[in-house]
DRENDO-1510 file (C-alpha; in Angstrom, 1 decimal, always signed):
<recs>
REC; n; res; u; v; w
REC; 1; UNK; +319.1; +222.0; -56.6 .
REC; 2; UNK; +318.8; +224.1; -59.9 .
REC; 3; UNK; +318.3; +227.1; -57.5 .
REC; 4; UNK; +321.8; +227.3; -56.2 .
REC; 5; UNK; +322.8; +226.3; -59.8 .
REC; 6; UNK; +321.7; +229.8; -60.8 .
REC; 7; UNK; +324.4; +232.7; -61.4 .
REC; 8; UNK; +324.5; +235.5; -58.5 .
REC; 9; UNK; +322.7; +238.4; -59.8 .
REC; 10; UNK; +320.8; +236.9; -62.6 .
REC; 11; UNK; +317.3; +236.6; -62.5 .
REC; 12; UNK; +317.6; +237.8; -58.7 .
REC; 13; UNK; +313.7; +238.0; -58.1 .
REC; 14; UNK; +312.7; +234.6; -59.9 .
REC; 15; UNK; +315.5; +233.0; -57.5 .
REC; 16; UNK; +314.0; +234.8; -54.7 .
REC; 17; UNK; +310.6; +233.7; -55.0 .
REC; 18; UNK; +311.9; +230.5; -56.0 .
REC; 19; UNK; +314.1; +230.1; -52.9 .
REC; 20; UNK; +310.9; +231.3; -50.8 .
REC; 21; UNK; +308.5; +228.4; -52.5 .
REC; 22; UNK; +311.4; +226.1; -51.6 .
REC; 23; UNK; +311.7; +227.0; -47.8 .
REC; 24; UNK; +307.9; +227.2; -47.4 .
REC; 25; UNK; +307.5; +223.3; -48.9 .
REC; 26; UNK; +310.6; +222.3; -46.5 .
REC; 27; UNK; +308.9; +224.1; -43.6 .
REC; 28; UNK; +305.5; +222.2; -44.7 .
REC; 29; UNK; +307.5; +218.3; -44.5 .
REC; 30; UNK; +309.3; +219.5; -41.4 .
REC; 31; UNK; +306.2; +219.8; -39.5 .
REC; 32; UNK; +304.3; +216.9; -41.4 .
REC; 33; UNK; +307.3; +215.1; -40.1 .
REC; 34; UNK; +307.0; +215.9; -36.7 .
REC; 35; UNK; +303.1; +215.7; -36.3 .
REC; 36; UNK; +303.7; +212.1; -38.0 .
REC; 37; UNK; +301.9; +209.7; -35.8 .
REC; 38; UNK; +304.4; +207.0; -33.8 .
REC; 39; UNK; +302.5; +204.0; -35.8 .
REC; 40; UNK; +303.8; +205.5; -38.8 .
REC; 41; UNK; +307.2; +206.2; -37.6 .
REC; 42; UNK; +306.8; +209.4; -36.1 .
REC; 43; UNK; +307.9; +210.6; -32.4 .
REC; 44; UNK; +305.7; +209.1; -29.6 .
REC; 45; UNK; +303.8; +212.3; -27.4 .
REC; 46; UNK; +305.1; +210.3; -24.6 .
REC; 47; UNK; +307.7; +209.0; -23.5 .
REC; 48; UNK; +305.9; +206.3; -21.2 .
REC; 49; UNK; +302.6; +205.2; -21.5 .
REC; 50; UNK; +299.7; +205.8; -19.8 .
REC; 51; UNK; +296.6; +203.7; -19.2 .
REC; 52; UNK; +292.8; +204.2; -19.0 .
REC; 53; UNK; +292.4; +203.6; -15.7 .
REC; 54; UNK; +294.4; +203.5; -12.0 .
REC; 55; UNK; +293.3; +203.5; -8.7 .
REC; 56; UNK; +294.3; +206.3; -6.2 .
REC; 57; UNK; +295.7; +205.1; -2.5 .
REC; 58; UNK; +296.6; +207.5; -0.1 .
REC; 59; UNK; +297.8; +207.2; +3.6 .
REC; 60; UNK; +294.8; +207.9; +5.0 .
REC; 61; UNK; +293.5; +204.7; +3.1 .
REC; 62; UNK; +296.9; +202.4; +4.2 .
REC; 63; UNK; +296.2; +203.6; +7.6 .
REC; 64; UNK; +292.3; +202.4; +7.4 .
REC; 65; UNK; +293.0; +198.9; +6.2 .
REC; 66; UNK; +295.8; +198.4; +9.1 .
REC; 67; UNK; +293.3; +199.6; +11.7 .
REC; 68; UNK; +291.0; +196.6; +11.2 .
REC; 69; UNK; +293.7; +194.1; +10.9 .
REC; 70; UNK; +294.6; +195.3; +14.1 .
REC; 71; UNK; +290.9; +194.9; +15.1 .
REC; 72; UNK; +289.2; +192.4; +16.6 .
REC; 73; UNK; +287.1; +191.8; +13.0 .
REC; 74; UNK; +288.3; +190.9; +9.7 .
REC; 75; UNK; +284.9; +190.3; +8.6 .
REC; 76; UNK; +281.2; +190.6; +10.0 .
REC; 77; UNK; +282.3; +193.1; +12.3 .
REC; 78; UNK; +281.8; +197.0; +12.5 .
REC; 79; UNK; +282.9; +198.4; +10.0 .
REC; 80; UNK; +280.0; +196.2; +7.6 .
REC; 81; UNK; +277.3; +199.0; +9.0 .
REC; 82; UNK; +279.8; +201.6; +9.1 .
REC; 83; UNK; +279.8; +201.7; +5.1 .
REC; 84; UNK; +276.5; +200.6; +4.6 .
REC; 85; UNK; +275.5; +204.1; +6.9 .
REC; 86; UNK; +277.9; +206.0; +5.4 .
REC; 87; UNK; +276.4; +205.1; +2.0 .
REC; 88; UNK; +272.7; +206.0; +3.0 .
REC; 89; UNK; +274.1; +209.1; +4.0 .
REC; 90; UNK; +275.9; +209.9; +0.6 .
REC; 91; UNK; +273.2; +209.0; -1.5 .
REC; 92; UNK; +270.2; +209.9; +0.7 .
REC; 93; UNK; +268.3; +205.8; +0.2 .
REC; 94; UNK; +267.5; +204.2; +3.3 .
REC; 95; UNK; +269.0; +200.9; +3.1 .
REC; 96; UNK; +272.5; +199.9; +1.6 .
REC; 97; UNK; +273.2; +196.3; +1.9 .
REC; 98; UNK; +277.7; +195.6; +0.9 .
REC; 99; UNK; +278.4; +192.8; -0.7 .
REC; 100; UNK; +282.0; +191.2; -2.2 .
REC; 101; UNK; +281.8; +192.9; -5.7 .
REC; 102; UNK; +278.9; +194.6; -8.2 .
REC; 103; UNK; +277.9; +191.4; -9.8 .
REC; 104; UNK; +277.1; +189.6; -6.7 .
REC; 105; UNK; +274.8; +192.9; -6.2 .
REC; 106; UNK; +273.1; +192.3; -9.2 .
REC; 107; UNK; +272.5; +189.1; -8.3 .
REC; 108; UNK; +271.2; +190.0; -5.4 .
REC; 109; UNK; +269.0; +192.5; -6.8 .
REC; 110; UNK; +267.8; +190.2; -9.1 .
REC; 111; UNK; +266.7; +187.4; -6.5 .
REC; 112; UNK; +265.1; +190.5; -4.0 .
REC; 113; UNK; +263.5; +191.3; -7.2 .
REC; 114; UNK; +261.3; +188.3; -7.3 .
REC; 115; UNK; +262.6; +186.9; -10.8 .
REC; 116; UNK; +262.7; +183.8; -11.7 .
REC; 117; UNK; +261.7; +181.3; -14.4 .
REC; 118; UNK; +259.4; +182.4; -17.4 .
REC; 119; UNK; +260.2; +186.0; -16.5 .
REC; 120; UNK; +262.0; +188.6; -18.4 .
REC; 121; UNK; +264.6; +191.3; -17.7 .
REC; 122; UNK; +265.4; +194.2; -20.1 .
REC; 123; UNK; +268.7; +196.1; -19.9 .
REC; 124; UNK; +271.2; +197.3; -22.3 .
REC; 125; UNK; +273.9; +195.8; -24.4 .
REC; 126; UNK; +276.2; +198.3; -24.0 .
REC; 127; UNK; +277.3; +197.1; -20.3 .
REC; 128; UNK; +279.5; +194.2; -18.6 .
REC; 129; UNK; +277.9; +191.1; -18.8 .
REC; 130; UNK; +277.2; +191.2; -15.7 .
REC; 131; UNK; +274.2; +193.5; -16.0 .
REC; 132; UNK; +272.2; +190.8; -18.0 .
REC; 133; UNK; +274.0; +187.8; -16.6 .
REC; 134; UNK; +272.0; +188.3; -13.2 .
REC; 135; UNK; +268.9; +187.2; -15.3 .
REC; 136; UNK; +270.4; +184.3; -16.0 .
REC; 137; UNK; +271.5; +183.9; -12.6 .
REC; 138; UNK; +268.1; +183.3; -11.3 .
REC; 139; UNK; +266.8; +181.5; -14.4 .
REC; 140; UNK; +265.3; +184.3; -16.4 .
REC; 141; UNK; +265.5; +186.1; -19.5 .
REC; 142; UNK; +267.4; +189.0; -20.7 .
REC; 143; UNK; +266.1; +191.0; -22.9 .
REC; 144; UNK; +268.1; +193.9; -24.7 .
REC; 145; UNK; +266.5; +197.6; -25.1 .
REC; 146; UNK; +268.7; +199.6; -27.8 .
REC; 147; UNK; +270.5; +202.9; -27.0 .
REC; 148; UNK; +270.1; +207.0; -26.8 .
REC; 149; UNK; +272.7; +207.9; -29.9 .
REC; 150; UNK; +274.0; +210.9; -27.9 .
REC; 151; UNK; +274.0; +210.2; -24.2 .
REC; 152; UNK; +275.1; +206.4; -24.9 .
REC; 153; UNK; +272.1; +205.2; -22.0 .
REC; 154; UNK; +269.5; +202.8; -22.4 .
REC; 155; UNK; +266.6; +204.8; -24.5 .
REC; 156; UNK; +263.6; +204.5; -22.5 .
REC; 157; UNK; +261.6; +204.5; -25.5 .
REC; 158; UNK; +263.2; +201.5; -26.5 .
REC; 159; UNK; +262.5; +200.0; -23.3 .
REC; 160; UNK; +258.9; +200.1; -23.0 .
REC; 161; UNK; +258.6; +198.3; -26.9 .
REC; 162; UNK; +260.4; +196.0; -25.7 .
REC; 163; UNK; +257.5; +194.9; -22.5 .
REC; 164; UNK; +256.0; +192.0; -22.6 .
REC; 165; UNK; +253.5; +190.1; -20.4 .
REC; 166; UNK; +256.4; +188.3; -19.4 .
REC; 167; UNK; +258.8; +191.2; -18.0 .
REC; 168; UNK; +259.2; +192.1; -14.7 .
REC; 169; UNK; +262.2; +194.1; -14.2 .
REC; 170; UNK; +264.3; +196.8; -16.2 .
REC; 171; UNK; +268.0; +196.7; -15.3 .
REC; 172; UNK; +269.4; +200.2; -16.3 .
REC; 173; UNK; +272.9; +201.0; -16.6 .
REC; 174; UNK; +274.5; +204.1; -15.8 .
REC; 175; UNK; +276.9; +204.2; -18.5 .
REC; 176; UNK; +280.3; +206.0; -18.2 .
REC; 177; UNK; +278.7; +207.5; -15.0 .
REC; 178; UNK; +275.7; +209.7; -16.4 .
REC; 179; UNK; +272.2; +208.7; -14.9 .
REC; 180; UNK; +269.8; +207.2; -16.8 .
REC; 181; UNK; +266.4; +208.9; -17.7 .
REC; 182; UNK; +265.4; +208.1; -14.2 .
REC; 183; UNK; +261.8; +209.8; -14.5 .
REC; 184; UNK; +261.0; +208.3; -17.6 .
REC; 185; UNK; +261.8; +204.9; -16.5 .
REC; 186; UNK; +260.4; +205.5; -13.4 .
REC; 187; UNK; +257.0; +206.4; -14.8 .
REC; 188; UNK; +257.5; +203.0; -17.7 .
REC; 189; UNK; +258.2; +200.9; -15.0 .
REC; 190; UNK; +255.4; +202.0; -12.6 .
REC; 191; UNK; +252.8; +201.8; -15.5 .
REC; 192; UNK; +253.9; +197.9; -16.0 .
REC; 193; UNK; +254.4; +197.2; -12.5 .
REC; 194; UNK; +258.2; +196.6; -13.1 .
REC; 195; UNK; +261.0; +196.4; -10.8 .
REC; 196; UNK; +263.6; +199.8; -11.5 .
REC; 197; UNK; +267.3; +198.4; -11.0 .
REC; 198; UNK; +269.8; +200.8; -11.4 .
REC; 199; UNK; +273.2; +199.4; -12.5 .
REC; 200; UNK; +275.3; +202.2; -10.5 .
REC; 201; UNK; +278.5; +200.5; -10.7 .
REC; 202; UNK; +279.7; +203.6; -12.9 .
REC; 203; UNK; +277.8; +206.7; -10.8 .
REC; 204; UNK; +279.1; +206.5; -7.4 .
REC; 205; UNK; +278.6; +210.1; -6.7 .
REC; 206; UNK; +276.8; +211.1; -9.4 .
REC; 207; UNK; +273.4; +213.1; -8.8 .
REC; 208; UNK; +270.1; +212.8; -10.7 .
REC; 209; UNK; +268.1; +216.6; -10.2 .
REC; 210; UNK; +269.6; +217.2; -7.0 .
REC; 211; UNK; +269.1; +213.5; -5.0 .
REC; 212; UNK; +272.0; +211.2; -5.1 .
REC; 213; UNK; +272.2; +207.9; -7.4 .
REC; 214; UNK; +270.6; +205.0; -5.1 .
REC; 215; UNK; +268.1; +206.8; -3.6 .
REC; 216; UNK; +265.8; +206.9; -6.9 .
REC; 217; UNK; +265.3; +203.6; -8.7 .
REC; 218; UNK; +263.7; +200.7; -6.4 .
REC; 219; UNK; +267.4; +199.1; -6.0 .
REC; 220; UNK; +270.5; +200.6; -7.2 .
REC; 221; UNK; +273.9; +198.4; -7.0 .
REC; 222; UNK; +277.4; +199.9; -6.9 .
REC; 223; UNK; +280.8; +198.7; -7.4 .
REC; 224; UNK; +283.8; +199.4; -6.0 .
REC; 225; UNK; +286.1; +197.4; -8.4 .
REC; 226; UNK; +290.1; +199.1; -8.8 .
REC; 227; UNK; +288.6; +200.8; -11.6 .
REC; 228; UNK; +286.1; +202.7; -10.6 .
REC; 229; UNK; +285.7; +206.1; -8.9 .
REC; 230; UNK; +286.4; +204.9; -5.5 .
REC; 231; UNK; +287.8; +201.3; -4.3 .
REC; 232; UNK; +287.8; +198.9; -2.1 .
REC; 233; UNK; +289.7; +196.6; -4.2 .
REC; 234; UNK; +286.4; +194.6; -5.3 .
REC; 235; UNK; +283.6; +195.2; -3.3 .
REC; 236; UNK; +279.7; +196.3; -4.1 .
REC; 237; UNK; +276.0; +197.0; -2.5 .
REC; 238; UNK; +272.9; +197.5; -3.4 .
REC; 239; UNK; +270.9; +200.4; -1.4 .
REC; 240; UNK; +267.4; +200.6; -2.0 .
REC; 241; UNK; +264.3; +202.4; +0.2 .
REC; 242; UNK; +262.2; +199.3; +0.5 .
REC; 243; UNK; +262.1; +197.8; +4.2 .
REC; 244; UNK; +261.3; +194.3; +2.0 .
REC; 245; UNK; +263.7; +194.3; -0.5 .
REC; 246; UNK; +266.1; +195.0; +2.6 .
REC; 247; UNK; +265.7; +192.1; +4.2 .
REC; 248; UNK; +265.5; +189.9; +1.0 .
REC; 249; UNK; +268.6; +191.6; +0.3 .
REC; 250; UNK; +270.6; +190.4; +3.9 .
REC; 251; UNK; +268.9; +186.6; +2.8 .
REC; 252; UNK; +270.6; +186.7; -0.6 .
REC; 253; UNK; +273.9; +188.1; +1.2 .
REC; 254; UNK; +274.4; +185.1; +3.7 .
REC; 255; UNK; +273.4; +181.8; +2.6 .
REC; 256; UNK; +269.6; +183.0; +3.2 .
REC; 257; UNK; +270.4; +182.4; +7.0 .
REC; 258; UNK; +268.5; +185.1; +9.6 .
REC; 259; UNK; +268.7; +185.3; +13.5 .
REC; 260; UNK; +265.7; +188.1; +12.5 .
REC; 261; UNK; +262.9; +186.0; +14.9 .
REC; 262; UNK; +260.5; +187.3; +12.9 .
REC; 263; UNK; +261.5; +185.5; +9.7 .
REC; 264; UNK; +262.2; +181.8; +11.5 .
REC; 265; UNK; +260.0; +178.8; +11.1 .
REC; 266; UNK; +260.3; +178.1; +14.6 .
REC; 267; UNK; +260.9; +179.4; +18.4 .
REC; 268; UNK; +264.2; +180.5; +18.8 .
REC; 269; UNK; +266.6; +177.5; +21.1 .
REC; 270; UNK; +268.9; +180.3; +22.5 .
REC; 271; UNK; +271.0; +183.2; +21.6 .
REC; 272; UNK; +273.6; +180.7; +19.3 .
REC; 273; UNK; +269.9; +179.8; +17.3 .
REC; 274; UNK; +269.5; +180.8; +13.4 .
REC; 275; UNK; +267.8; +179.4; +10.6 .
REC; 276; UNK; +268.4; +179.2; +6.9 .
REC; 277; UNK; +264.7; +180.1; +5.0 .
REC; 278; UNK; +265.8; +180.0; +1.9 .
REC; 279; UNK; +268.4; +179.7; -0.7 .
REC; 280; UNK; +271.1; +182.6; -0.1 .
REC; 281; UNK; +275.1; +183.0; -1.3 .
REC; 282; UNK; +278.2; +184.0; +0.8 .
REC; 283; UNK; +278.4; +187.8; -1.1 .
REC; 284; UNK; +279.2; +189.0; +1.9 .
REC; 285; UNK; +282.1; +191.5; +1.8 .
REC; 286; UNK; +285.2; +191.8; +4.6 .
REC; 287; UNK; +285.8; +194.6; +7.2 .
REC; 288; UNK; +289.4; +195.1; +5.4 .
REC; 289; UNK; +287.7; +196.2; +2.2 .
REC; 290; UNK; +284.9; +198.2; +4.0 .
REC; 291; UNK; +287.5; +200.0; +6.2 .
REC; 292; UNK; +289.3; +200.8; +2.4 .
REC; 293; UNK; +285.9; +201.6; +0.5 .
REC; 294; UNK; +285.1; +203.9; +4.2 .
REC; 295; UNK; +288.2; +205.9; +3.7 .
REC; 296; UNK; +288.0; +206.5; -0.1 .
REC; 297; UNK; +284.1; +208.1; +0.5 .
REC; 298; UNK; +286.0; +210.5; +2.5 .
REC; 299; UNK; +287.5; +211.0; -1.1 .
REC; 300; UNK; +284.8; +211.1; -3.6 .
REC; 301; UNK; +283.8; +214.8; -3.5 .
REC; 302; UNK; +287.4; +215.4; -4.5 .
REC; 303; UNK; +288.0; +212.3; -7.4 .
REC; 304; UNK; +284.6; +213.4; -8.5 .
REC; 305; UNK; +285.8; +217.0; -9.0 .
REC; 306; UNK; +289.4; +216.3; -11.0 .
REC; 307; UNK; +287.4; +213.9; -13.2 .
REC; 308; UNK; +285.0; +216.7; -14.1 .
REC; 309; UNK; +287.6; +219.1; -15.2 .
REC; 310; UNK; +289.7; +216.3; -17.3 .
REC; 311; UNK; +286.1; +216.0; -19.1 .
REC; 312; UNK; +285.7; +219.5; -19.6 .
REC; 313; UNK; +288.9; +219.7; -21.1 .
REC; 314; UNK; +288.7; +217.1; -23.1 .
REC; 315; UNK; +285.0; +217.8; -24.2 .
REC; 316; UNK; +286.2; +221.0; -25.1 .
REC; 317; UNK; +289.1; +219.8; -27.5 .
REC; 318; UNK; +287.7; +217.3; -29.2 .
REC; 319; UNK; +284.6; +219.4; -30.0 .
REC; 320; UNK; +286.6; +221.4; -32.4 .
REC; 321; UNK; +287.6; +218.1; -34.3 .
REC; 322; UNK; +285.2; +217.1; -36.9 .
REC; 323; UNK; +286.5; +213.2; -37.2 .
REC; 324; UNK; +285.4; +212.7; -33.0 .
REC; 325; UNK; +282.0; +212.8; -31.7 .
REC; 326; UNK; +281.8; +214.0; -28.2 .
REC; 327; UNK; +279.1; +212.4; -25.9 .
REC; 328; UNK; +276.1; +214.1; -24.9 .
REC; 329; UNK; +274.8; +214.6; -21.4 .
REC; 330; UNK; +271.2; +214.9; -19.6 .
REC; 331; UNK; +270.7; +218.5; -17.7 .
REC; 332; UNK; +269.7; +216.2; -14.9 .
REC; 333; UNK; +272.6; +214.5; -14.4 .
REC; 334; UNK; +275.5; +215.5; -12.4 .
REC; 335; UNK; +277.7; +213.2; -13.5 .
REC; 336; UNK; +280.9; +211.8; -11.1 .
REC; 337; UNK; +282.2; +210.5; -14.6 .
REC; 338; UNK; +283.9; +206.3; -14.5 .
REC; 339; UNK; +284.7; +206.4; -18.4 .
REC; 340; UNK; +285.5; +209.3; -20.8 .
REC; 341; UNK; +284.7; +206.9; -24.5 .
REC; 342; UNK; +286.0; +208.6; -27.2 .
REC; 343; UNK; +283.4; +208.2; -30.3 .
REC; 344; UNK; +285.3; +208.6; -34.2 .
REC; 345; UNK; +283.2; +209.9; -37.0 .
REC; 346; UNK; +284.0; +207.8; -39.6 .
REC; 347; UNK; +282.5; +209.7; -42.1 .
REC; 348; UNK; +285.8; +212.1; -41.7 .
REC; 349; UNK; +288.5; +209.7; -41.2 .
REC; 350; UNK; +290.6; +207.5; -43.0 .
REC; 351; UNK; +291.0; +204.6; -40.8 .
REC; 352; UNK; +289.1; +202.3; -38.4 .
REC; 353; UNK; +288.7; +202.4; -34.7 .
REC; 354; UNK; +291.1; +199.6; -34.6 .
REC; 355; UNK; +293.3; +201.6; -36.2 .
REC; 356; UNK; +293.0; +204.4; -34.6 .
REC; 357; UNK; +292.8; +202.6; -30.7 .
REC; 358; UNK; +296.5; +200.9; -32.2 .
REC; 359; UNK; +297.9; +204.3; -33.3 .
REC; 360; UNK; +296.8; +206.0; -29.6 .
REC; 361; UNK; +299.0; +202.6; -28.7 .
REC; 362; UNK; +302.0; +203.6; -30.5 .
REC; 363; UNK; +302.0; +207.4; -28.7 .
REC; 364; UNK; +301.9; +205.1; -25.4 .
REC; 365; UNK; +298.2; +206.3; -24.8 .
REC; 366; UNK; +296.8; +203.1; -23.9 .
REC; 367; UNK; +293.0; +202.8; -23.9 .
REC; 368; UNK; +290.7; +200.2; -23.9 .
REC; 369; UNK; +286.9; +199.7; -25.4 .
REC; 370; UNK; +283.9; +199.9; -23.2 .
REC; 371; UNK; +281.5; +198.0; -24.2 .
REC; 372; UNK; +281.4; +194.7; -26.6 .
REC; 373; UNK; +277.5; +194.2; -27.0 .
REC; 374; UNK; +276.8; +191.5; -24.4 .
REC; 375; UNK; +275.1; +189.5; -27.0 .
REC; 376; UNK; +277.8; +189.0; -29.1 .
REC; 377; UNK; +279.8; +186.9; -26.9 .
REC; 378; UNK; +279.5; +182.9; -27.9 .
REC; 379; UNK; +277.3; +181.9; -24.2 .
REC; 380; UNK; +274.6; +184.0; -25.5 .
REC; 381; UNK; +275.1; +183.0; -29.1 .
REC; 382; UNK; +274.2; +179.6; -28.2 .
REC; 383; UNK; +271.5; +180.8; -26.3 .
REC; 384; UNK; +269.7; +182.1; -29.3 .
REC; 385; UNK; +270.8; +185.8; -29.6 .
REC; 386; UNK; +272.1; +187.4; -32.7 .
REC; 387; UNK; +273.5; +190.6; -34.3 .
REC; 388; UNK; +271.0; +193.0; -34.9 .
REC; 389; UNK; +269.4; +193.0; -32.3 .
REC; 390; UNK; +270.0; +196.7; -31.0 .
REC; 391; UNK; +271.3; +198.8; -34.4 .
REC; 392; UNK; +272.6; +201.9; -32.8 .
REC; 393; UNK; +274.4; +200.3; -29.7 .
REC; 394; UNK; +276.3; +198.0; -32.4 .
REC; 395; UNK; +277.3; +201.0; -34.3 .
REC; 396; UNK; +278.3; +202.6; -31.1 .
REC; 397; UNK; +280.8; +200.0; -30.5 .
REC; 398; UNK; +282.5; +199.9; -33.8 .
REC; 399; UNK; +283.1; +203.7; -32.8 .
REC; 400; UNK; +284.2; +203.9; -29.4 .
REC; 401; UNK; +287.6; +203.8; -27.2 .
REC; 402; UNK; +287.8; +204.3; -23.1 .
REC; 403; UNK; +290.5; +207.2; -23.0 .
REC; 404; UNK; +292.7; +207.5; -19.7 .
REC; 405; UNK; +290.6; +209.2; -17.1 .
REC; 406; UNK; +291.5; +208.9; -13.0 .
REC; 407; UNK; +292.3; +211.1; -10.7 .
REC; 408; UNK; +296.1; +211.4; -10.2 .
REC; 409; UNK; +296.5; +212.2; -14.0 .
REC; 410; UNK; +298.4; +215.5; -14.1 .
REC; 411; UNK; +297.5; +218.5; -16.5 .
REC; 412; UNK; +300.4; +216.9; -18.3 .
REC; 413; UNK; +298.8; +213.7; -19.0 .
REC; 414; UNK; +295.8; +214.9; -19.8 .
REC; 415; UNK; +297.8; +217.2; -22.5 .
REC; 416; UNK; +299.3; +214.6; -24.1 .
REC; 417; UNK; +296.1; +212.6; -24.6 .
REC; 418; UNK; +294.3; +215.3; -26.3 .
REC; 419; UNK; +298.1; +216.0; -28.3 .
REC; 420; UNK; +298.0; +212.4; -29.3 .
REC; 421; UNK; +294.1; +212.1; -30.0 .
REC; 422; UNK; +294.4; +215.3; -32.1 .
REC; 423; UNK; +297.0; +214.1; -34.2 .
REC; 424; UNK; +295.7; +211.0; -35.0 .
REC; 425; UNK; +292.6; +212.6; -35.9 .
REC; 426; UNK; +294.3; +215.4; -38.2 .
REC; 427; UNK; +296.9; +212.6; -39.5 .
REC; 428; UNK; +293.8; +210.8; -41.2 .
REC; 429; UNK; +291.7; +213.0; -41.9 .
REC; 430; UNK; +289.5; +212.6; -45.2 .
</recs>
């Protein structure tokens, strides 16, 4: 360089400021260098990778499941009311009927619901499929409502332009955990004589003004898929406070077969006599998984509490970062969080959420996107539905990625998420 060209002694200062200038722009690439995200060739935050979700086992929960296959049941024994009690306890409803998985108790809900041909069901796009399938299920319509911008939930506004003579049931889904707008759908859906189904399947835990998630809306459904807050491998129910959607609930669980006396056609023939009254499914779920879902409850106060403080600490970092827009939540909800989604402004960046979901990739943050809009998949393309349809849940999803959030992540983990987020964000920013 022409610096160290330069005579000793002669224009000393000029070299010195000079040298200075030099150091300072070295510095500057040094650290460019090393904040250089993995996807451009820069050093990984981790040195394994980490996923957005994983289920947390225990040997209180290995002990659980061995008890009842060393019992007498494997399935339609005691451990079936055993859960369903425990969960009326937790949530404070007075009926919780378990099922094999969240989607069977949609469909459950649906058919306890009454619906049926002709009728209509409105729920949000920004959910599984399952949420809208169980319309389909039972041969109705779904019908999609559009989204809060802030909170991500089905906007209650939204839902009540969206009646028709035709609907009879509002399936709302409690998205990344956070309750709905329970009172104001409550009210909507008392003023058209609709049935309230809560999609819980995210909110095990989670508390609306005090009272627990399933003791509000006229059925709520859970699920107790790997993911979730609590397992039971797959696994769901649907609790509810009405003594007739209860025992629609059992029919739809077990072929629509009762030894209830009450419910037969005819006199009972002996104590081996039941009937089948209607159309029902075998959604019923095994003592193995109950004994698992049992000890996990045992759990929940605990999972519910780490999950809270990896959201605090990442609301609080990505709040300072004008490229990320950090989900709003309701005063009313106490939220046991499933999902922490991850929304980019792109307004400030330089890149796409592809691009920016493949460069969290590259630091081995692995994430995953929560939700596609339902009706963009080709089944209900060819049923008629097109984009459009619900503007700010599409924008939603060409913004959002499902960051790693679980239980057994350690302060570690979590620190190299918001590390690799962060630099990402900073990397490419306009």
């Amino acid at each position: 360089m022409w610096i160290s060209a330069c005579p000793i002694g002669i224009f000393k200062k000029d070299v010195e400021v000079h040298s200075i200038s030099a150091l300072q722009i070295m510095k500057g690439r040094t650290e460019i260098s090393m904040n250089k995200p993995a996807i451009e060739g820069g050093t990984p935050v981790r040195n394994t990778k980490i996923y957005y979700g994983h289920q947390y086992l225990d040997q209180s929960d290995y002990d659980a499941v061995v008890d009842v296959l060393k019992s007498d049941y494997l399935t339609c024994g005691p451990k079936i009311n055993e859960l369903e009690d425990k969960l009326c306890k937790l949530t404070g409803a007075k009926y919780a009927v378990v099922c094999s998985n969240g989607t069977a108790a949609l469909h459950m809900a649906a058919m306890a619901a009454g619906l049926g041909e002709g009728d209509e069901l409105i729920t949000t796009p920004i959910t599984f499929a399952a949420s809208a399938n169980c319309a389909l299920y039972v041969g109705a319509t779904p019908v999609f409502a559009d989204i809060n911008a802030d909170t991500y939930n089905i906007d209650p506004a939204s839902v009540e332009t969206h009646i028709t003579e035709k609907t009879k049931a509002v399936v709302a889904v409690d998205y990344t955990g956070q309750a709905v707008e329970l009172d104001r759908l409550t009210d909507i859906c008392k003023k058209h004589n609709l049935v309230l189904i809560e999609d819980g399947a995210h909110s095990v835990g989670t508390l609306y003004n005090g009272k627990g998630v399933g003791s509000i809306a006229d059925m709520t459904t859970f699920s107790f898929h790997p993911v979730k807050t609590i397992t039971g491998g797959e696994g769901g129910a649907v609790l509810t406070n009405s003594e007739d959607y209860y025992k629609k609930l059992l029919l739809a669980r077990s072929h629509g077969i009762t030894r209830d006396t009450s419910l037969m056609a005819n006199e009972s023939e002996g104590p081996w006599y039941y009937e089948q009254v209607n159309l029902g499914y075998n959604y019923r779920m095994t003592d193995i998984q109950a004994g698992l879902i049992i000890s996990q409850l045992d759990k929940l106060a605990m999972f519910k509490a780490r999950r809270k403080e990896i959201v605090a600490r990442y609301n609080e970092a990505f709040a300072k970062l004008d490229q990320i827009v950090v989900q709003k939540e309701i005063p009313e909800s106490d939220t046991a969080r499933h999902l922490y989604v991850l929304r980019i402004n792109p307004d400030k960046l330089s890149i796409n959420r592809r691009q920016f979901f493949d460069a969290l990739g590259a630091e081995n943050v692995v994430c995953n996107v929560h939700y596609i809009p339902v009706y963009y998949f080709p089944h209900y393309q060819k049923l008629g539905y097109r984009k459009g349809l619900c503007p700010k849940a599409e924008k939603l999803y060409d913004e959002i990625i499902s960051l790693p959030l679980y239980y057994s992540m350690s302060d570690e983990d979590v620190d190299s998420v918001i590390e690799a987020v962060t630099k990402i964000a900073e990397y490419y920013k306009k």
